[in-house]
Backbone as JSON, one array per atom type, in Angstrom:
{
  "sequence": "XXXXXXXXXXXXXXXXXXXXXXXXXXXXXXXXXXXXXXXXXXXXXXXXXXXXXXXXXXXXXXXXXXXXXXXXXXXXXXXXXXXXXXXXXXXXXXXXXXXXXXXXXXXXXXXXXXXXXXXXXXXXXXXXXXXXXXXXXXXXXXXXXXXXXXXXXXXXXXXXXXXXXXXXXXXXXXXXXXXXXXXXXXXXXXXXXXXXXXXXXXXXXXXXXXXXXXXXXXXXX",
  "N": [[6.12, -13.82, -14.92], [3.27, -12.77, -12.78], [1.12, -10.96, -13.61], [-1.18, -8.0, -12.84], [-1.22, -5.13, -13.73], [0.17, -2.24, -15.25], [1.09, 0.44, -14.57], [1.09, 4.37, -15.69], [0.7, 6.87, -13.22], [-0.31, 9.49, -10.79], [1.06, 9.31, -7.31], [-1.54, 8.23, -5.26], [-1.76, 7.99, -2.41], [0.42, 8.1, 1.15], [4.14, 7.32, 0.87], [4.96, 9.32, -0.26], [2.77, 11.29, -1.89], [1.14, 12.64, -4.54], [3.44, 12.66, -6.66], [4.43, 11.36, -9.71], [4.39, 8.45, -10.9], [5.16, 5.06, -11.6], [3.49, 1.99, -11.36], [3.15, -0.83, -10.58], [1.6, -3.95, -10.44], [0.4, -6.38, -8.6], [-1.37, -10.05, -8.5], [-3.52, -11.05, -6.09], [-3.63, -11.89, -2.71], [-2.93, -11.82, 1.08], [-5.0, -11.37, 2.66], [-8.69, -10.75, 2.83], [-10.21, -7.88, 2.32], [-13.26, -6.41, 3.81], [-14.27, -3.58, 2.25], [-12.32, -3.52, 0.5], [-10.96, -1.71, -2.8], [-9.41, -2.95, -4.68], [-10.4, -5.22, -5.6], [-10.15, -6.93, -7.94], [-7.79, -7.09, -8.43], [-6.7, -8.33, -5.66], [-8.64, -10.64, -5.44], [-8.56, -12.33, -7.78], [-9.59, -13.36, -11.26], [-8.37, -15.83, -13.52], [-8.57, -14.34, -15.95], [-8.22, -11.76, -15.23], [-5.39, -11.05, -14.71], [-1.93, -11.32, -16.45], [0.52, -12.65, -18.23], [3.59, -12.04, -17.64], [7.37, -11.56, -19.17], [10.47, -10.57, -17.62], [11.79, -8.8, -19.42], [9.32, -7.65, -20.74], [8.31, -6.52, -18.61], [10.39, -4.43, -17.77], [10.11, -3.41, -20.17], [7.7, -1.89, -20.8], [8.05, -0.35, -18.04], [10.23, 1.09, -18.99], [8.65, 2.82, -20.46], [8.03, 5.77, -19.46], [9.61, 7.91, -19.12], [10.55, 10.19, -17.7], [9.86, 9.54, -15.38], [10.4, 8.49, -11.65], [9.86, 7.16, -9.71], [8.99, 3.97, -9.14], [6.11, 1.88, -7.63], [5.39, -0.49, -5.88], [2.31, -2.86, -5.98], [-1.1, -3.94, -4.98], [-3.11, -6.54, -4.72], [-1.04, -8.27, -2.37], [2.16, -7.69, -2.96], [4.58, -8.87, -1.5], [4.36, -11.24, -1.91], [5.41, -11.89, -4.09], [7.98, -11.19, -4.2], [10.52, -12.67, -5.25], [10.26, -11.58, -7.85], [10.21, -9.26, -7.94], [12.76, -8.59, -6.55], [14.33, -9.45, -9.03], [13.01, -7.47, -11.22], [14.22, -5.04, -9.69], [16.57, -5.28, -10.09], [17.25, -4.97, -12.59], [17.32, -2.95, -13.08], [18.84, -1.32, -12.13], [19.53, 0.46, -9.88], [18.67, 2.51, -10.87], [15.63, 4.18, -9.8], [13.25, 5.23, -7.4], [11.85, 3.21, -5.19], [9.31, 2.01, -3.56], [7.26, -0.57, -1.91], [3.81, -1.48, -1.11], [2.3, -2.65, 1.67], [0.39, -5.2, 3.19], [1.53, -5.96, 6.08], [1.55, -8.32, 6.72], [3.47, -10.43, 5.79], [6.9, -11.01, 6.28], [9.49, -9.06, 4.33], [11.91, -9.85, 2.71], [14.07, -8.83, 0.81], [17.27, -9.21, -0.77], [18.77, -6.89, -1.65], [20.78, -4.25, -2.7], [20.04, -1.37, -2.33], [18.04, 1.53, -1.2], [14.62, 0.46, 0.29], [11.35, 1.84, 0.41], [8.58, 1.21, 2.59], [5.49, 0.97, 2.61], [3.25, 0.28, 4.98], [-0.21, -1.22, 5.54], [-1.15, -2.25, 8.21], [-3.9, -4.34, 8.93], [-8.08, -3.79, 10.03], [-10.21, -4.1, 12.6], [-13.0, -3.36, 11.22], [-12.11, -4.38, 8.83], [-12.76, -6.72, 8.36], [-11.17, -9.01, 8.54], [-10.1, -12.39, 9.74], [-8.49, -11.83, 13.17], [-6.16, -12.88, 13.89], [-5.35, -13.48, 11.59], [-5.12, -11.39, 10.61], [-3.24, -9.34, 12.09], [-0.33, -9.39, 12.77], [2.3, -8.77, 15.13], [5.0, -9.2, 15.39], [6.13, -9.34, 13.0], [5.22, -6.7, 12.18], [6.69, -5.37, 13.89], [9.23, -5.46, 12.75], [9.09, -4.29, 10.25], [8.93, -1.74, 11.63], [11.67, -1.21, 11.63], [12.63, -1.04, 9.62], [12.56, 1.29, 6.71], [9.65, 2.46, 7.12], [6.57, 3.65, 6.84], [3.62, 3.8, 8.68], [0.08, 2.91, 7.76], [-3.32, 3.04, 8.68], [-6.33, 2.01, 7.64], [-9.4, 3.67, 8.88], [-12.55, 3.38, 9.64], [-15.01, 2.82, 12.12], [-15.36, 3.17, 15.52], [-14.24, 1.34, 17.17], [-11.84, 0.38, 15.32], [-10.42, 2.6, 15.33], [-10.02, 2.16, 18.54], [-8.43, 0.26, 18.19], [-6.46, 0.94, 16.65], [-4.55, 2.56, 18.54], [-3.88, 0.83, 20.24], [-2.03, -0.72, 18.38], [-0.3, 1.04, 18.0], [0.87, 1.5, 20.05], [1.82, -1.05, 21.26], [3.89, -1.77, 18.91], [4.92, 0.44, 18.64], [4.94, 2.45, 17.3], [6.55, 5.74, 15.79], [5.1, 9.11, 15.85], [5.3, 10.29, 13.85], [5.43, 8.35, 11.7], [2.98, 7.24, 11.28], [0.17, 7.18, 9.75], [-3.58, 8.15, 9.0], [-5.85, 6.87, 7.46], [-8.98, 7.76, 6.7], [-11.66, 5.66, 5.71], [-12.96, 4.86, 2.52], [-14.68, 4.24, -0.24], [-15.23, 6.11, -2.41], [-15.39, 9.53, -3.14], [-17.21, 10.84, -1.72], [-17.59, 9.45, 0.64], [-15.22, 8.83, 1.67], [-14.66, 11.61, 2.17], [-16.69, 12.3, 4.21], [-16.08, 10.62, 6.01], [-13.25, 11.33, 6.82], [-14.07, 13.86, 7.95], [-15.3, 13.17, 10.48], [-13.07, 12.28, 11.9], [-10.85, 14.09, 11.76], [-10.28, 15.84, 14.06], [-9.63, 14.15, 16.08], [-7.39, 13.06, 14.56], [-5.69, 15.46, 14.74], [-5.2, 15.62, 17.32], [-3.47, 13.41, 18.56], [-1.42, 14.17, 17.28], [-0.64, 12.73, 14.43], [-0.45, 12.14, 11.29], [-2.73, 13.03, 8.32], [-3.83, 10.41, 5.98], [-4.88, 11.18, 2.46], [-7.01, 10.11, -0.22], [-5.75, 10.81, -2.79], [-6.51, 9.8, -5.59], [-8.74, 8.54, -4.94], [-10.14, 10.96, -4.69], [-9.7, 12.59, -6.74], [-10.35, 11.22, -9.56], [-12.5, 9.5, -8.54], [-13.8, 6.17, -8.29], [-12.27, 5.17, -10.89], [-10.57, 3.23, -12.42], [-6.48, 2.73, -13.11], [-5.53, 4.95, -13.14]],
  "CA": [[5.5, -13.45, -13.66], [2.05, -12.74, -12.78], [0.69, -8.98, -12.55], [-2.81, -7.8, -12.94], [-1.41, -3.87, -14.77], [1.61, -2.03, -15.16], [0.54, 2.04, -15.46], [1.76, 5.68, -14.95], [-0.69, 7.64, -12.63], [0.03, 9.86, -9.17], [0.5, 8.43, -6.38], [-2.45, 8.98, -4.45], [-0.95, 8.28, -0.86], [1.51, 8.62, 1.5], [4.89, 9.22, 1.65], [4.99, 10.58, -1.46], [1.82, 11.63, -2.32], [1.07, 13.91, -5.34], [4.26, 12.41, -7.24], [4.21, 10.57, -10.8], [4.9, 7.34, -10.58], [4.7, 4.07, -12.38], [2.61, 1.16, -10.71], [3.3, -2.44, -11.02], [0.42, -4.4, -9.23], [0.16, -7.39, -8.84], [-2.66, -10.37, -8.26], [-3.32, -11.97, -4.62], [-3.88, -11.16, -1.4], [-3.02, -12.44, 1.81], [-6.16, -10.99, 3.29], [-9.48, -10.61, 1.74], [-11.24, -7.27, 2.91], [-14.74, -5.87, 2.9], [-14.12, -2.6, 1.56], [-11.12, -3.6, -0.36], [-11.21, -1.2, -3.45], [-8.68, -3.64, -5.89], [-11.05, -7.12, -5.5], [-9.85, -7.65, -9.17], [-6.17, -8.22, -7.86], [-6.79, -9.07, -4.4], [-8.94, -11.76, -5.4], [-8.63, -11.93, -9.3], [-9.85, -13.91, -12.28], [-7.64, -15.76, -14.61], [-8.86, -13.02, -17.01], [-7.87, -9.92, -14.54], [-4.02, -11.06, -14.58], [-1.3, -11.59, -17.3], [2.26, -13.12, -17.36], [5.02, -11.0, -18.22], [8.13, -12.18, -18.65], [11.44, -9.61, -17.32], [12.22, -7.99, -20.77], [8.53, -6.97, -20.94], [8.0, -5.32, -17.87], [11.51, -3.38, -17.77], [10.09, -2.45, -21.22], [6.64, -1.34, -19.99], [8.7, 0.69, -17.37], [11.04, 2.33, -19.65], [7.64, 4.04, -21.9], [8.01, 6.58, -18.78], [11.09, 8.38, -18.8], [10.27, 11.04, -16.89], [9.38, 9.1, -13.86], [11.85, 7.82, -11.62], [9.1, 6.59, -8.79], [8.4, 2.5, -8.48], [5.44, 1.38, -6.88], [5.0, -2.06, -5.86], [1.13, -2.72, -4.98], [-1.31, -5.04, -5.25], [-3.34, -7.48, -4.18], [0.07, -8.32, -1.63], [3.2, -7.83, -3.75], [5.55, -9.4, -1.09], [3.67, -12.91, -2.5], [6.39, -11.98, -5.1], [9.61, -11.04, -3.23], [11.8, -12.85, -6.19], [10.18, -11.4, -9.11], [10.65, -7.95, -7.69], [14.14, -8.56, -7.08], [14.31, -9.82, -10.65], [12.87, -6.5, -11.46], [15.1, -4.42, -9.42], [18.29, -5.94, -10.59], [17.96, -4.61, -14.21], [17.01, -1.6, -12.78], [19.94, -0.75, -11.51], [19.31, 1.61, -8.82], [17.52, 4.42, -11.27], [14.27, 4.56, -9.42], [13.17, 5.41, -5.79], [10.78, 2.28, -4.42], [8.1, 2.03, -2.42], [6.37, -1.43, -1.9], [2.67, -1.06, -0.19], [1.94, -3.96, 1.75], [-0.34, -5.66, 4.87], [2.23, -6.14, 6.93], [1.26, -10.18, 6.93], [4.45, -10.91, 5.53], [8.09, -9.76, 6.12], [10.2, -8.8, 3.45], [13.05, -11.05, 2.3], [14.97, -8.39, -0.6], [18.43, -8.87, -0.59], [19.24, -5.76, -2.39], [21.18, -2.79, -2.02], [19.82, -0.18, -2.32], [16.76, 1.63, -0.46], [13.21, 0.31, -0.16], [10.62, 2.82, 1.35], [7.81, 0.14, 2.83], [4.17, 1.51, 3.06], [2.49, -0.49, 5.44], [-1.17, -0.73, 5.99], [-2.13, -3.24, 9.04], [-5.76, -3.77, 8.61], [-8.2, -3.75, 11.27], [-11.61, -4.51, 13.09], [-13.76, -3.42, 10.21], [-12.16, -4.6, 7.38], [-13.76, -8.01, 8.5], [-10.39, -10.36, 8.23], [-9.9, -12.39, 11.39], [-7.59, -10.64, 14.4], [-4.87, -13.62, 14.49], [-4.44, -13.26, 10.68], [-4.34, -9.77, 9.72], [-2.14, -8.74, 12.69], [1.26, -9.92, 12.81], [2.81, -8.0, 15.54], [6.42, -9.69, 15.16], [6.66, -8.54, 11.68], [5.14, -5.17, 12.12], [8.0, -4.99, 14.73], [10.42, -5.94, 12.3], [9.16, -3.43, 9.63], [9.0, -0.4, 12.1], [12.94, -0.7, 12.19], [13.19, -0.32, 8.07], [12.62, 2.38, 6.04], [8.53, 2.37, 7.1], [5.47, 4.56, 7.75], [2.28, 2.69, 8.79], [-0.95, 3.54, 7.15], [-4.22, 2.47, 9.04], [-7.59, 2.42, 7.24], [-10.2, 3.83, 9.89], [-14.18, 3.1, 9.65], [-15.33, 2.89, 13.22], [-14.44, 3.58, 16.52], [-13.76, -0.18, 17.08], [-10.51, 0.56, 14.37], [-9.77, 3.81, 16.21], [-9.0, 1.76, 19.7], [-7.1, -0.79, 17.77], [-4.84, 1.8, 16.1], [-3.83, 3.19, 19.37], [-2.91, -0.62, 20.78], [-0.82, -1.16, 17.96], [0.69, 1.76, 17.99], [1.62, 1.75, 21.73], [2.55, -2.21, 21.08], [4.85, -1.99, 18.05], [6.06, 1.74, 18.96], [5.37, 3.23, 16.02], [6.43, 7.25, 16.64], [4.03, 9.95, 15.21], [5.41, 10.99, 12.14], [5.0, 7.44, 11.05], [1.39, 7.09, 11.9], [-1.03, 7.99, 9.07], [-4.46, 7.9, 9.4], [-6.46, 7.32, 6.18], [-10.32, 7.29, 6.38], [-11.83, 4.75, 4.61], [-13.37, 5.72, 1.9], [-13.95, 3.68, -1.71], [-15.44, 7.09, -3.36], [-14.64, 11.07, -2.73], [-18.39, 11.47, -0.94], [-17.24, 8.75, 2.08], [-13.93, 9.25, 2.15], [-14.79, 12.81, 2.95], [-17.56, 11.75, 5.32], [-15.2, 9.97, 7.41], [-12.15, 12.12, 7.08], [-14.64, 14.94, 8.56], [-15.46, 12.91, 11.53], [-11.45, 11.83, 12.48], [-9.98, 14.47, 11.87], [-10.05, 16.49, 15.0], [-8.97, 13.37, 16.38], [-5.98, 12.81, 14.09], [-4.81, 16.64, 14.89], [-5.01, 15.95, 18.89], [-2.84, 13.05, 18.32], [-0.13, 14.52, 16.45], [-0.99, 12.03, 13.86], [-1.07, 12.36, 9.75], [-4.17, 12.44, 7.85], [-3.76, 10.0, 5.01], [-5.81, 10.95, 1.82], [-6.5, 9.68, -1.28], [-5.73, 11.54, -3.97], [-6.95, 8.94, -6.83], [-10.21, 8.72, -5.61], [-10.73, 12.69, -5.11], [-9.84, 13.4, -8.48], [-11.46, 10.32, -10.1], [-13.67, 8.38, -7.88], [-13.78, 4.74, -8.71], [-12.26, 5.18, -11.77], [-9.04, 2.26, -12.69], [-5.8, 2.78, -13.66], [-5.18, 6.56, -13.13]],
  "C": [[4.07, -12.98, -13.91], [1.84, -11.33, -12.67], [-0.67, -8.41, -13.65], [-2.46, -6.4, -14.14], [-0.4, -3.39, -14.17], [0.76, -0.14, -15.77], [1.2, 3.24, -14.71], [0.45, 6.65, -14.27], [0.86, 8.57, -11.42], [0.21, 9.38, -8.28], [-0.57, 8.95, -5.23], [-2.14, 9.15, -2.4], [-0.08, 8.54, 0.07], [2.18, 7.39, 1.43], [4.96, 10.08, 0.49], [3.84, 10.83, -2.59], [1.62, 13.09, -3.46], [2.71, 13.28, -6.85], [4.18, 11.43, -8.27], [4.73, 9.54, -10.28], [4.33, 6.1, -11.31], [4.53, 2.75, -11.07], [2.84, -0.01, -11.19], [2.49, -3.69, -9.65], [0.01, -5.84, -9.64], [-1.13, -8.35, -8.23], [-2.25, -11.14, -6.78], [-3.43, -11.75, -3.3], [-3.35, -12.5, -0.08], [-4.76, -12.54, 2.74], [-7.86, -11.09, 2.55], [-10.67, -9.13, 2.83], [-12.0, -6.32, 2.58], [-14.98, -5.02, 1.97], [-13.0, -2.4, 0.41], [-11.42, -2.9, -1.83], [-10.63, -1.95, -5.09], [-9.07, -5.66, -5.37], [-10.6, -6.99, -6.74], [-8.22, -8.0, -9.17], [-6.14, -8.61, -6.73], [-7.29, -10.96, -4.5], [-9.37, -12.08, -7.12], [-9.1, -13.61, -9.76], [-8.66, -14.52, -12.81], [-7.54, -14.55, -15.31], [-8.37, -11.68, -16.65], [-6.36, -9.94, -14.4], [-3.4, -11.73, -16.18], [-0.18, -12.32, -17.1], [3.07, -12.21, -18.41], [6.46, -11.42, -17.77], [9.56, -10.42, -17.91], [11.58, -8.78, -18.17], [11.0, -7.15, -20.93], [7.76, -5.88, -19.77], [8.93, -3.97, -17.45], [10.63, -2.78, -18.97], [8.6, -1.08, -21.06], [7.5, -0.08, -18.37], [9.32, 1.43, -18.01], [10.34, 3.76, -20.68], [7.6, 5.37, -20.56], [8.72, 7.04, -18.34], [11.57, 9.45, -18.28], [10.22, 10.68, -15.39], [10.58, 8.45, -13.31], [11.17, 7.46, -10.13], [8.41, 4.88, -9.06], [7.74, 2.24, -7.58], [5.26, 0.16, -7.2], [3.52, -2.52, -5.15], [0.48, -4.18, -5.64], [-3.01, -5.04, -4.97], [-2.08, -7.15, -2.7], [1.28, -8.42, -2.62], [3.95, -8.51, -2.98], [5.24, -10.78, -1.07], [4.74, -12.95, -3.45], [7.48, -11.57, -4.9], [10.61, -11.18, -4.86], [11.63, -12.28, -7.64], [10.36, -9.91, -8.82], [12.06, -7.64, -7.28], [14.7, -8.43, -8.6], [14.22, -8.13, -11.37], [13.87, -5.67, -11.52], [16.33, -4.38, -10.02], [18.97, -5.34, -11.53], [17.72, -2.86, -14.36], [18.38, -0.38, -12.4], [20.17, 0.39, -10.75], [19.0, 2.98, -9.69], [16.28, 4.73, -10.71], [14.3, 4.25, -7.79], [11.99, 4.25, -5.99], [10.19, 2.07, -3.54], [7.18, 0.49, -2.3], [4.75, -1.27, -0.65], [2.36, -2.8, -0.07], [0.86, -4.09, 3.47], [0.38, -5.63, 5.54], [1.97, -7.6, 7.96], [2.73, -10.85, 6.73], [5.76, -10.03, 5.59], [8.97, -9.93, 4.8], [11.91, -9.58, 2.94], [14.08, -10.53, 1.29], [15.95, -8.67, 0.32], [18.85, -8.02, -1.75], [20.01, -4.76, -1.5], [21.38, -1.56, -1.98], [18.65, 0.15, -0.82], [15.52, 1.03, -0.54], [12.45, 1.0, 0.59], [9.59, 1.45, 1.34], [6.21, 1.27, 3.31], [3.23, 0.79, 3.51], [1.34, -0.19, 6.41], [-1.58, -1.87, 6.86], [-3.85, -3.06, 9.0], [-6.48, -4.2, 9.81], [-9.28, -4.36, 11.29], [-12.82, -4.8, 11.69], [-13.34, -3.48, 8.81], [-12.32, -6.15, 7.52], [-13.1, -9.53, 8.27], [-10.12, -10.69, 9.96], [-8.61, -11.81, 11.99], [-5.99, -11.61, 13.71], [-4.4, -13.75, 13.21], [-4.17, -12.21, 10.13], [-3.34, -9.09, 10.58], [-1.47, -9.69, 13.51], [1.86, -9.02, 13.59], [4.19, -8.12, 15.41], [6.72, -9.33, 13.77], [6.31, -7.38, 11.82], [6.47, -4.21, 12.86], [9.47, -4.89, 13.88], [10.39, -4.48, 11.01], [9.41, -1.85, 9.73], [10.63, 0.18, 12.19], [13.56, -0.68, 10.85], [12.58, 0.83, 7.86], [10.83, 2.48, 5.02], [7.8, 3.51, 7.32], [3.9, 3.55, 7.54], [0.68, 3.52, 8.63], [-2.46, 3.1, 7.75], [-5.79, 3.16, 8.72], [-8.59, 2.45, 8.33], [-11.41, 3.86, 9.1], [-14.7, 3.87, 10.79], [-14.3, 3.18, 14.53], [-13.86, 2.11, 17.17], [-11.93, 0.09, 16.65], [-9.76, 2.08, 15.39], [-8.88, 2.61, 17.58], [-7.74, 0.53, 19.19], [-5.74, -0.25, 17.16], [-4.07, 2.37, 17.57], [-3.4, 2.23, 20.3], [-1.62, -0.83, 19.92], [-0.17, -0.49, 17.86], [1.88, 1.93, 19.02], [2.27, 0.59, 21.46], [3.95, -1.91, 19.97], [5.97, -0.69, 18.34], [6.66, 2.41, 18.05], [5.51, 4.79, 16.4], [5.88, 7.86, 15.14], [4.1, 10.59, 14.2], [5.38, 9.93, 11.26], [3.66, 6.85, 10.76], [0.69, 7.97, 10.58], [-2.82, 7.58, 9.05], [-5.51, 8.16, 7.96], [-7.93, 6.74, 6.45], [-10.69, 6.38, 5.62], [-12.94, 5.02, 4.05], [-13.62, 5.18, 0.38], [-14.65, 5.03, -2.57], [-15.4, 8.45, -2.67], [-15.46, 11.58, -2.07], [-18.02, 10.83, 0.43], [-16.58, 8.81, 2.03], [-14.02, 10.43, 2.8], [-15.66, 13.01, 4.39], [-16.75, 11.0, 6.65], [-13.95, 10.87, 8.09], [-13.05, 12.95, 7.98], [-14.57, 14.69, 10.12], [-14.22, 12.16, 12.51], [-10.77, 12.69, 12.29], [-9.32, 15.51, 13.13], [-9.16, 15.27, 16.08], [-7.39, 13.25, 16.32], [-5.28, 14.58, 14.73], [-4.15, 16.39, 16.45], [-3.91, 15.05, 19.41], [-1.36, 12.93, 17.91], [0.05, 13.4, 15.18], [-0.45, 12.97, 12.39], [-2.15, 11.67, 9.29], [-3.45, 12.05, 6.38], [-5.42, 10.43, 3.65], [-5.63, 10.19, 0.57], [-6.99, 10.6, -2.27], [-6.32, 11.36, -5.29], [-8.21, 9.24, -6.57], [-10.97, 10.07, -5.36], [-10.58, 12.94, -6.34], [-10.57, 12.35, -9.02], [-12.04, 8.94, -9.62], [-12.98, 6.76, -7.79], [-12.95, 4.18, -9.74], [-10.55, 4.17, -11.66], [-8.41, 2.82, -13.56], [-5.44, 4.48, -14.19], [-4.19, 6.81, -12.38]]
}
């Protein structure tokens, strides 16, 4: 299988933000957008991805035996549905999972266990057209698993579009996070400043990121 880096960091967002966790990220995107902070798996190189077969990424998971958090990120990980089964399988229900995805594509595990789904619909100003970054029939479909929906805000453009899809899909307010957008800890804060009176009046959550407050730009933390 294909995957750009396999590492133990924090997780910087929500739902379980602040919590160790090992990262398995893969290359590809459905989308391609402006501010996108992982253009080297969104839209990667030969050179920025590897192949790994099953044996070597269980083994690459097992150097962290402390952790018992799976993230699935990316580029779009649900481009890989069967290799994350594959994954899972040998896993045997020791780790809590989280896949972070667009919410372009729906989800196809047949597993049985839990999957927590962290889905970020993207919006106005992240500069992909309307009719392909939002999928309302899958967002519909994800709001009734085991979701919370993450929407990167810029402008006020992205503001009125979060509060269509929210009213459309019927996401309720403890699922709703609201993460400034932000690719370093000076504009992220710059934006958070100017949404967050917003997000409070709302009943909203403010999404931050944790990665790039503690180290900026910096990969693979």
């Amino acid at each position: 299988m294909k995957i750009i880096e396999i590492f133990h960091s924090i997780q910087g967002e929500p739902r379980s933000i602040g919590k160790s966790a090992i990262f398995i990220r893969f290359p590809f995107c459905t989308l391609k957008c402006i501010w996108c902070d992982t253009k080297y798996a969104s839209n990667p190189k030969k050179t920025d991805y590897k192949e790994f077969s099953i044996e070597e990424v269980i083994k690459e998971i097992k150097k962290y035996p402390n952790t018992n958090l799976l993230i699935f990120t990316g580029g779009e990980p649900l481009l890989y549905q069967q290799d994350i089964v594959n994954i899972l399988q040998k896993l045997n229900d020791e780790y809590e999972v989280e896949i972070e995805t667009n919410g372009t594509i729906y989800p196809k595990l047949l597993l049985n266990f839990c999957i927590n789904y962290n889905v970020s619909p993207k919006l106005a100003s992240s500069g992909n057209l309307y009719k392909i970054r939002y999928q309302p029939d899958i967002l519909k479909k994800l709001n009734k698993l085991h979701a919370i929906f993450k929407f990167v805000v810029k402008t006020k453009i992205d503001w009125k579009e979060v509060e269509k899809i929210v009213k459309q899909i019927k996401i309720p307010n403890e699922q709703i996070y609201i993460m400034p957008e932000g690719l370093n800890r000076t504009r992220w804060i710059h934006h958070a400043l100017k949404l967050i009176d917003k997000i409070k009046n709302k009943g909203w959550n403010l999404a931050t990121r944790l990665h790039i407050i503690l180290w900026n730009k910096k990969r693979k933390v």
